[in-house]
C-alpha positions as CSV (number, residue, x, y, z in Angstrom):
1,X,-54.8,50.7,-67.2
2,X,-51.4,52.6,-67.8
3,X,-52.0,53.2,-71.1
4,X,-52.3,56.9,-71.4
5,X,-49.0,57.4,-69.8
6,X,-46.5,53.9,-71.2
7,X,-45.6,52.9,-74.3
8,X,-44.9,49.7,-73.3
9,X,-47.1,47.6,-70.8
10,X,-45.3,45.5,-67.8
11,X,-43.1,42.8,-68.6
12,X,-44.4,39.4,-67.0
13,X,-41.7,39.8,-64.0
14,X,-43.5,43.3,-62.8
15,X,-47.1,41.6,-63.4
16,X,-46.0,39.0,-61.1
17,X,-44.5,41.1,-58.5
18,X,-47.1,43.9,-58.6
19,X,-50.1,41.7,-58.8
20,X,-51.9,41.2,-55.1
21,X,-55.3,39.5,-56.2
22,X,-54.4,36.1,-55.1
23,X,-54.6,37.4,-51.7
24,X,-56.3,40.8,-51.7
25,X,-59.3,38.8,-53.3
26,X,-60.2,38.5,-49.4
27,X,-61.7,42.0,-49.4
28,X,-64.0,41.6,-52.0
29,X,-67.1,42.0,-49.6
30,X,-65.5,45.0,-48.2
31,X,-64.8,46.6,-51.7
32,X,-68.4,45.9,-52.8
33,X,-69.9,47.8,-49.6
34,X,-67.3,50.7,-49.7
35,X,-67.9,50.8,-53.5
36,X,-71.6,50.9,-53.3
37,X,-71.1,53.6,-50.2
38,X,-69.4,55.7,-52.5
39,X,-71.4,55.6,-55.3
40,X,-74.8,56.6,-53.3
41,X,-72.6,59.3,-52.2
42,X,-71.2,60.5,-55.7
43,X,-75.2,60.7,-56.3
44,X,-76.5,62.5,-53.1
45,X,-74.0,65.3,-54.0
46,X,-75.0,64.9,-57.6
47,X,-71.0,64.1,-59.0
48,X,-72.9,61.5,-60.8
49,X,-77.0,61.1,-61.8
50,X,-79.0,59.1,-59.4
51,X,-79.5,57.0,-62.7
52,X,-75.5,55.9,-63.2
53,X,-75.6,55.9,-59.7
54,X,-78.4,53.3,-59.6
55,X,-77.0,50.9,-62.3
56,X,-73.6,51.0,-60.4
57,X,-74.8,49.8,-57.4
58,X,-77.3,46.9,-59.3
59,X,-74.1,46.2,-61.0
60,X,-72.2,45.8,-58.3
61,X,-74.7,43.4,-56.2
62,X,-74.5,41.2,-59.6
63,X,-70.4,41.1,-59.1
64,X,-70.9,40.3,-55.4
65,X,-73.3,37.6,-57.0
66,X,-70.9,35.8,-58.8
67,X,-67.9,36.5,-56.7
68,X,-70.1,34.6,-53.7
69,X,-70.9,32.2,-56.4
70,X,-67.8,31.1,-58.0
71,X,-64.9,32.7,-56.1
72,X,-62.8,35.9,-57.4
73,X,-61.0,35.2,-60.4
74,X,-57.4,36.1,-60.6
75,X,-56.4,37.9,-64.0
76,X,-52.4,39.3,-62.7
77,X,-53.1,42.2,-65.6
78,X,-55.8,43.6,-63.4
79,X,-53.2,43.7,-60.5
80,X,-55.8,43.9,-57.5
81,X,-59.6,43.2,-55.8
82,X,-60.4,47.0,-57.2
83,X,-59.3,46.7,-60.8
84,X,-60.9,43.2,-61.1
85,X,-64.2,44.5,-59.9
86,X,-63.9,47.4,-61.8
87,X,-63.2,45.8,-64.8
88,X,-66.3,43.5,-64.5
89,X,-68.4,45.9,-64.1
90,X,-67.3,47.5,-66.7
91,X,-68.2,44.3,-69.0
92,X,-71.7,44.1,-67.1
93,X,-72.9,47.9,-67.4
94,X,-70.8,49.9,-69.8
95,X,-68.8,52.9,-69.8
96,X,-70.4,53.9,-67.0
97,X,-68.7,52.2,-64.4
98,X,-65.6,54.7,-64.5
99,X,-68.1,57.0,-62.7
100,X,-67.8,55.1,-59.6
101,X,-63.7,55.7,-59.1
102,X,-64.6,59.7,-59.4
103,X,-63.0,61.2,-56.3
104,X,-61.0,58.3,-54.7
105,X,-58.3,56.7,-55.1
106,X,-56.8,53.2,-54.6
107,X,-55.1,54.3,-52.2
108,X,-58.1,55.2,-49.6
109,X,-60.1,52.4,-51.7
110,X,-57.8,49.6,-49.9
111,X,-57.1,52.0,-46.7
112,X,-60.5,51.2,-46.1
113,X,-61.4,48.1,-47.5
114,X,-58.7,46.9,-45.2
115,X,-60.1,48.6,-42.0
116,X,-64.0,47.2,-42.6
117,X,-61.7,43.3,-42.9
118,X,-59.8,44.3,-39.7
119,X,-63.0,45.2,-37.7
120,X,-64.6,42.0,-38.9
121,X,-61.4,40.2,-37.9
122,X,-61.6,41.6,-34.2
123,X,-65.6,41.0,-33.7
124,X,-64.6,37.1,-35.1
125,X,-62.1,36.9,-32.4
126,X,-64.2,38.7,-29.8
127,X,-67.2,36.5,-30.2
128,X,-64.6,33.4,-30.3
129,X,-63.2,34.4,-26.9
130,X,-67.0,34.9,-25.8
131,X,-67.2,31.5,-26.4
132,X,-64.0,30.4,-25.1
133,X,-64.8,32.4,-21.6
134,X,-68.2,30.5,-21.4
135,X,-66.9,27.0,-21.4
136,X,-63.7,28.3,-19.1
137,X,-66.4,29.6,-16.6
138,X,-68.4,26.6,-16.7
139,X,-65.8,23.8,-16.3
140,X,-64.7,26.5,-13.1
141,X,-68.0,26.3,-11.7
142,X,-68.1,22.7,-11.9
143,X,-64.6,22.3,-10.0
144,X,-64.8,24.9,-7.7
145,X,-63.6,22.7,-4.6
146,X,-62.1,20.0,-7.1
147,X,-58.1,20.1,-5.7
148,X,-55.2,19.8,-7.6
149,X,-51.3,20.9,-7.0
150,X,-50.7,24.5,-8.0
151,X,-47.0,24.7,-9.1
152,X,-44.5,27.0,-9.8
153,X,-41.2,26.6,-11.9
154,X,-43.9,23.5,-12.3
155,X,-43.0,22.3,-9.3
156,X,-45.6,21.5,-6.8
157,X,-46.1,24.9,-4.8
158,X,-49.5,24.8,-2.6
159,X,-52.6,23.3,-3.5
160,X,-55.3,25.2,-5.7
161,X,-58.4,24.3,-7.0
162,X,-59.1,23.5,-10.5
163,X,-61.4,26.0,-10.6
164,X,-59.2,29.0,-9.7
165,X,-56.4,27.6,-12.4
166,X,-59.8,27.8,-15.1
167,X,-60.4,31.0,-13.6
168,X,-57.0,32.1,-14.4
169,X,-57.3,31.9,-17.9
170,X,-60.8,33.5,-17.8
171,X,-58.6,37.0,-16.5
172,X,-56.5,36.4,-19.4
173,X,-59.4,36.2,-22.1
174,X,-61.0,39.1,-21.1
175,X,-57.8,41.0,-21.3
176,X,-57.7,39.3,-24.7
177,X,-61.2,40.8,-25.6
178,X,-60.6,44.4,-24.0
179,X,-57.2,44.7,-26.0
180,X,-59.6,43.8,-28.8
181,X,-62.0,46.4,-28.1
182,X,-59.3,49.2,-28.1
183,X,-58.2,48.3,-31.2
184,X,-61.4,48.7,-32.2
185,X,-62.6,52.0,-31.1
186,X,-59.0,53.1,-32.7
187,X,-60.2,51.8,-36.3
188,X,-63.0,53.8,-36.0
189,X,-62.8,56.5,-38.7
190,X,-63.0,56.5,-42.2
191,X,-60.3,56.6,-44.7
192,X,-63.1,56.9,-47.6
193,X,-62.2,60.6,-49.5
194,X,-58.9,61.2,-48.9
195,X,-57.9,60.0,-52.2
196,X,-54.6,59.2,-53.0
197,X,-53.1,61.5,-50.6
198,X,-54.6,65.0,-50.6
199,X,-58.2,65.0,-50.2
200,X,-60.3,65.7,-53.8
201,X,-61.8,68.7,-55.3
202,X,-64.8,67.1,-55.4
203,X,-68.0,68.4,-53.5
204,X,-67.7,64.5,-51.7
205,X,-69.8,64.4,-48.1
206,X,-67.2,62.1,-46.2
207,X,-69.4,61.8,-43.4
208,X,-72.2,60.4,-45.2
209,X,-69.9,57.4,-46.4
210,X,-68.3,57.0,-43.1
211,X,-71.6,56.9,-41.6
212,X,-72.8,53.9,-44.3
213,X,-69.8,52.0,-43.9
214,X,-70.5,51.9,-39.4
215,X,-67.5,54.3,-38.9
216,X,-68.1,57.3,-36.5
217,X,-66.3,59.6,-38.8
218,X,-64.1,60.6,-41.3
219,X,-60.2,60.6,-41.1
220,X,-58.9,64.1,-40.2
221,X,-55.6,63.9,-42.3
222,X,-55.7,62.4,-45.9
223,X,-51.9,62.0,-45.6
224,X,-51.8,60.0,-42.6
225,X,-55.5,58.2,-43.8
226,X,-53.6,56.5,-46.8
227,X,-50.6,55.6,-45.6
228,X,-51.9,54.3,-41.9
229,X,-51.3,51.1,-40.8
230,X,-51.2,51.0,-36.9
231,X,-54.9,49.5,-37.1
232,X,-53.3,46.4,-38.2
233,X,-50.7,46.4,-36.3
234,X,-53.0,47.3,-33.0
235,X,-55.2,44.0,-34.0
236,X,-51.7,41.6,-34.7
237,X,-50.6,42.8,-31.4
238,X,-53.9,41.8,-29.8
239,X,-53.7,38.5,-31.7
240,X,-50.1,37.9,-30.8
241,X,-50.6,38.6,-26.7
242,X,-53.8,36.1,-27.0
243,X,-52.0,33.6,-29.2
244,X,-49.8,33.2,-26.0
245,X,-52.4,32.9,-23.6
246,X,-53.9,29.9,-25.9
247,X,-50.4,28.3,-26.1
248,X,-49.8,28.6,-22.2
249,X,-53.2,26.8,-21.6
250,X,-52.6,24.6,-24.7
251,X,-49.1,23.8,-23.0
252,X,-50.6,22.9,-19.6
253,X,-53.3,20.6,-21.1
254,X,-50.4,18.9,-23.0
255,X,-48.8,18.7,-19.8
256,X,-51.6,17.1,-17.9
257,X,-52.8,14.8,-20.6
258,X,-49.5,12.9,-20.6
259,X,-49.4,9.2,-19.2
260,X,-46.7,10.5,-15.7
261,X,-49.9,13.1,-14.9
262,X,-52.8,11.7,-15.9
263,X,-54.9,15.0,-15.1
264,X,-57.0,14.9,-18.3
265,X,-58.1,13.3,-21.2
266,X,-59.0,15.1,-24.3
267,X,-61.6,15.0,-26.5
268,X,-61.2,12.1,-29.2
269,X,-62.6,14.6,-31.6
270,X,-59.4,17.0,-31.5
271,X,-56.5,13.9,-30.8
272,X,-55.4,12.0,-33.2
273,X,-53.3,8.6,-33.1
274,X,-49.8,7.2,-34.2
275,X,-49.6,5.0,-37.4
276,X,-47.2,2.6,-35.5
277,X,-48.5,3.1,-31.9
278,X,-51.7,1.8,-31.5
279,X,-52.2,2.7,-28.1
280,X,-51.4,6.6,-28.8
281,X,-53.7,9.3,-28.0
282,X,-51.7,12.2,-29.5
283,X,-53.2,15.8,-27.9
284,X,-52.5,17.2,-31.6
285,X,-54.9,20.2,-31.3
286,X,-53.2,21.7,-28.7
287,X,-49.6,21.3,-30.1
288,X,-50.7,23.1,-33.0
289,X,-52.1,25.8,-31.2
290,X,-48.6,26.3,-28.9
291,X,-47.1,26.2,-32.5
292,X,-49.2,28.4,-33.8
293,X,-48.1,31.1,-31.6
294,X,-45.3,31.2,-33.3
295,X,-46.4,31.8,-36.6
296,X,-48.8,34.5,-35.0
297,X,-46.0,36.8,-33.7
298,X,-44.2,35.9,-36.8
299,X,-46.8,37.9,-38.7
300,X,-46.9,40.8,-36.5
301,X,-43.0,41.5,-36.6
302,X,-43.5,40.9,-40.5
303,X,-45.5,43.7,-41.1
304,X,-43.9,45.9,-38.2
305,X,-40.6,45.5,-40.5
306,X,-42.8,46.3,-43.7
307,X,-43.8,49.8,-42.1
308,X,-40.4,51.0,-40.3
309,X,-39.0,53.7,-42.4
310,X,-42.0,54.1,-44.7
311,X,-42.1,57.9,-45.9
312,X,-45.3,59.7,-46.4
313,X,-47.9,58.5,-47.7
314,X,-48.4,55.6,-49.9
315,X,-45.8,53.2,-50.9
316,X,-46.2,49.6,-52.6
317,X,-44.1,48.1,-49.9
318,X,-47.7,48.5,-48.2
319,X,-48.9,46.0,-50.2
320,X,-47.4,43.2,-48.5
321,X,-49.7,44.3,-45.2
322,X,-52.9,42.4,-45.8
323,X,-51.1,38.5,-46.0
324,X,-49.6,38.5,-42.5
325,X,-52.8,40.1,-41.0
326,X,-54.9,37.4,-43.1
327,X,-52.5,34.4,-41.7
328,X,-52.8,35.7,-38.2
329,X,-57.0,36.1,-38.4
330,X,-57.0,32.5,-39.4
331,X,-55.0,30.8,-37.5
332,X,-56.0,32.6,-34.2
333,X,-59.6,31.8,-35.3
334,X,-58.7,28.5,-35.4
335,X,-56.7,28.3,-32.0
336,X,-59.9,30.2,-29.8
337,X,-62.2,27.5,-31.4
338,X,-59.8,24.8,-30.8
339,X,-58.8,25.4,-27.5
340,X,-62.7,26.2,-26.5
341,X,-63.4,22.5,-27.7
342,X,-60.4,21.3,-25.1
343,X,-62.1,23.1,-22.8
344,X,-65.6,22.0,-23.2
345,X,-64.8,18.6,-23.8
346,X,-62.0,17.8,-22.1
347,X,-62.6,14.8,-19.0
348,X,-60.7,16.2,-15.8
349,X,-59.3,13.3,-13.3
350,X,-59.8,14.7,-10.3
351,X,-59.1,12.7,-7.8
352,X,-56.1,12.1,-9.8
353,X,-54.9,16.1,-9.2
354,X,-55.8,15.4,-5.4
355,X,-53.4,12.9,-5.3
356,X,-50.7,14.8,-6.7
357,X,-51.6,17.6,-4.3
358,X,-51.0,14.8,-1.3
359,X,-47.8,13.8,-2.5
360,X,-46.6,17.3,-3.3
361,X,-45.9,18.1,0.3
362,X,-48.1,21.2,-0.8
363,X,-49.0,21.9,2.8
364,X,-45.6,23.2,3.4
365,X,-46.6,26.3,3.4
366,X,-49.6,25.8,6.1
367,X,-47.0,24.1,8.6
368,X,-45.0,27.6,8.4
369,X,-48.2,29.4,8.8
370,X,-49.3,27.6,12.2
371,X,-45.8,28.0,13.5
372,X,-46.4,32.0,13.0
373,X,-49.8,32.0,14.5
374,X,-49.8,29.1,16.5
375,X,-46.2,29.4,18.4
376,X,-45.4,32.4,17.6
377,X,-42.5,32.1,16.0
378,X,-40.7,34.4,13.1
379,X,-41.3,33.1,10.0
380,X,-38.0,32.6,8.4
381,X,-37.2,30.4,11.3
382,X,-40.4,28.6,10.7
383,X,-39.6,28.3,7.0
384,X,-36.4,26.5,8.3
385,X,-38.3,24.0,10.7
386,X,-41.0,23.6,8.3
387,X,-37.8,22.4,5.4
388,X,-36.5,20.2,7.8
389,X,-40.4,18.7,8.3
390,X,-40.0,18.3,4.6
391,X,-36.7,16.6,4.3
392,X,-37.5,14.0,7.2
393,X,-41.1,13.2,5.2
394,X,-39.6,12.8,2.1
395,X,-37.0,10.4,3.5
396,X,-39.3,8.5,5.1
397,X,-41.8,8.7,1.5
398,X,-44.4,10.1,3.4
399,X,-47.0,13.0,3.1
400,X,-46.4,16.0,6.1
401,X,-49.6,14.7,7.7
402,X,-48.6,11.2,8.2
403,X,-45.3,12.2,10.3
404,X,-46.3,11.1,13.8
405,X,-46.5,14.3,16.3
406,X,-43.4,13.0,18.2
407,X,-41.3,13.4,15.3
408,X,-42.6,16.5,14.4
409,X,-41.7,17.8,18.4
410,X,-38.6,16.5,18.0
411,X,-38.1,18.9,15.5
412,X,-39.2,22.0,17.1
413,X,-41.4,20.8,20.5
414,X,-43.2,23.9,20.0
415,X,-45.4,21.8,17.2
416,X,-48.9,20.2,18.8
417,X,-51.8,18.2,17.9
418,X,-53.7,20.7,16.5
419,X,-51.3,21.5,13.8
420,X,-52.3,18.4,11.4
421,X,-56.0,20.2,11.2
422,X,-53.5,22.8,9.5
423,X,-51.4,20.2,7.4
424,X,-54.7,18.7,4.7
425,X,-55.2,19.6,1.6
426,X,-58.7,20.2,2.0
427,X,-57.8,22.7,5.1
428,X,-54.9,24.1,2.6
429,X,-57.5,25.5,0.3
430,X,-60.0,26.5,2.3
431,X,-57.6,28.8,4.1
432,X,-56.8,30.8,1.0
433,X,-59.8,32.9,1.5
434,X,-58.5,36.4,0.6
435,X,-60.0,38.4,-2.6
436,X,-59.2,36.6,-5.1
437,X,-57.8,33.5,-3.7
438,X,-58.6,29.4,-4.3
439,X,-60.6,29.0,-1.7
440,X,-63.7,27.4,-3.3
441,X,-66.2,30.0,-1.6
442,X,-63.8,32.5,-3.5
443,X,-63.7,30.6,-7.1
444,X,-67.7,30.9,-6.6
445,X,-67.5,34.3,-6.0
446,X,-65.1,35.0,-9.3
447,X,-67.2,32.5,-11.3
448,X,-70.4,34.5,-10.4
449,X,-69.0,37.9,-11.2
450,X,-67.9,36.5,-14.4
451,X,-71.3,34.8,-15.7
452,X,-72.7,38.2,-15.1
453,X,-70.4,39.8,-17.0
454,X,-70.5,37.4,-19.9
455,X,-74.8,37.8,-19.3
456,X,-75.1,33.4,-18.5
457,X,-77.5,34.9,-15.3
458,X,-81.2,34.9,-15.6
């Protein structure tokens, strides 16, 4: 390819640095549509006949052929996706395949190859968390009154339905999917034209091929076109924040599947066992997912690294952009799949959450409320007879309900009857009816606003 300008050709260390097809291979769709984009455009303008045009673009479909056929092959002399195709087109339809490089350049070639890969990459993960929302939304409808502790510092804190703590993770996805969408609409013009960094003499009609390609226009400046990476960056960012929301909810179910909880039992299909423990039901799945997380942010600082410092425009340290983005794609596709499974699939033990609830002294809380309401009393000094309500139940191993009304007075003889219709779970829940809240008429509420939004109605 160099040979008008070396003497020499590369020596097998630079072939093996410079080479990117064993990665870059990935594009090849995207390189056949932006190719054959181009080409139809190089003949609208009538850069090249309608004829070369014509056998380009038949040859082209016969690389995609074989490509979808039999893989890419990797030749390290052709250095990249573009040269490889190039060059077997070039075998297929003669001479006349140089036509189709007139008026671009690498350098906007793989700007937008990359771009088409990235908006694939973000309408993968958008109809993955679709997915993921669905079975969230359903399992939440299913346990809208189903009670369970609600922690913090995962210590029981007040009780909550199981619903609500699905419905949690459903306002996390479809922050997931909107930081998605942004990155989307941001991705949204066309590198196409600006050649290798200043635009082409060329009578080109950039619109037309942005247009082809699904873009809503062309780049504005061919500097920044080339050399712009922030698309992604915008979609690793995106993948990083919703790799930790799958690891929190993978953590939890980890959590809950364990023998001392009991909460759930996962899905045979994504445990596995022990080779020495045959009683083992290991929840694999979903430590690979919190692990993954890992490896997702990982790939996002990678290529932030890559970029800082970077003068205008292109540079070959941009070459090492595309295999932390491709890691990233695929193991977050894996992780929304997985974890939707989980979801799905998953068996919930619900009266074994209830119990934890009762034992929890969860109602804490609810005592302190009555005192406020009921006696009239400031709170922080109903936070202190409500801790000492505690302490005495827990001494005694009991749940707050079950401590007779004559111990409670002689705690604070401002305490009555009525207060234990106060101290159950059930009563607990069903209190916390603000917006938003676990009471179960709320969870309905949410879970109804959601299946609209994700179009289950009708």
């Amino acid at each position: 390819m160099w040979g008008g300008r070396f003497a020499d050709g590369p020596s097998a260390i630079m072939r093996e640095i410079n080479a990117s097809i064993p990665f870059d291979k990935a594009l090849w769709r995207q390189d056949i549509a932006a190719s054959k984009a181009h080409v139809a455009m190089l003949a609208a303008q009538k850069i090249v006949t309608a004829e070369d045009a014509r056998t380009i673009s038949e040859g082209l479909d016969q690389v995609a052929g074989e490509y979808e056929a039999n893989g890419v092959p990797e030749d390290w002399d052709l250095e990249d996706i573009h040269m490889t195709t190039e060059s077997r087109l070039a075998e297929l339809i003669g001479p006349v395949a140089g036509r189709l490089h007139t008026a671009r350049s690498r350098n906007d070639q793989v700007a937008t190859d990359f771009k088409l890969w990235v908006r694939d990459a973000i309408d993968r993960a958008d109809d993955g968390l679709k997915a993921l929302q669905i079975a969230l939304v359903t399992r939440a409808d299913e346990n809208a009154a189903s009670i369970m502790p609600g922690f913090t510092h995962l210590q029981t804190a007040q009780p909550v339905t199981l619903g609500h703590h699905l419905m949690a993770y459903y306002e996390m996805t479809a922050r997931d999917r909107d930081r998605f969408a942004d990155a989307r609409r941001r991705l949204a013009l066309c590198p196409l034209g600006s050649a290798a960094l200043a635009g082409t003499g060329f009578p080109i009609d950039r619109d037309m091929t942005a247009e082809a390609l699904g873009f809503d226009g062309p780049t504005h400046n061919s500097l920044d076109a080339v050399s712009d990476r922030d698309f992604a960056l915008d979609y690793l960012m995106a993948a990083s924040q919703c790799s930790l929301h799958m690891s929190r909810l993978a953590e939890e179910l980890i959590i809950w599947a364990s023998q001392p909880y009991g909460f759930v039992r996962m899905p045979d299909t994504l445990s596995t066992g022990s080779s020495i423990m045959p009683q083992k039901k290991n929840p694999d799945a979903a430590e690979l997912v919190r692990g993954h997380a890992g490896r997702i942010v990982g790939c996002v600082t990678s290529l932030m690294i890559s970029m800082k410092g970077l003068p205008l425009a292109y540079s070959k340290d941009m070459q090492n952009d595309k295999p932390p983005v491709f890691e990233a794609a695929g193991l977050l596709d894996l992780c929304i799949a997985a974890m939707t499974g989980m979801v799905a699939d998953s068996t919930f033990n619900t009266d074994r959450m209830r119990e934890a609830a009762e034992l929890g002294y969860a109602t804490a809380t609810d005592l302190a409320d009555w005192l406020v309401v009921q006696a009239d009393i400031p709170f922080r000094e109903a936070h202190h007879i409500t801790g000492a309500a505690v302490k005495l139940a827990e001494t005694r191993g009991v749940a707050l309900d079950a401590l007779p009304l004559a111990d409670l007075k002689a705690i604070d003889e401002r305490i009555e009857e009525s207060v234990f219709a106060a101290l159950s779970v059930d009563a607990s829940v069903a209190a916390r009816s603000s917006y938003g809240g676990t009471a179960p008429n709320q969870v309905r509420s949410q879970v109804k606003r959601a299946r609209k939004e994700l179009g289950m109605e009708g």
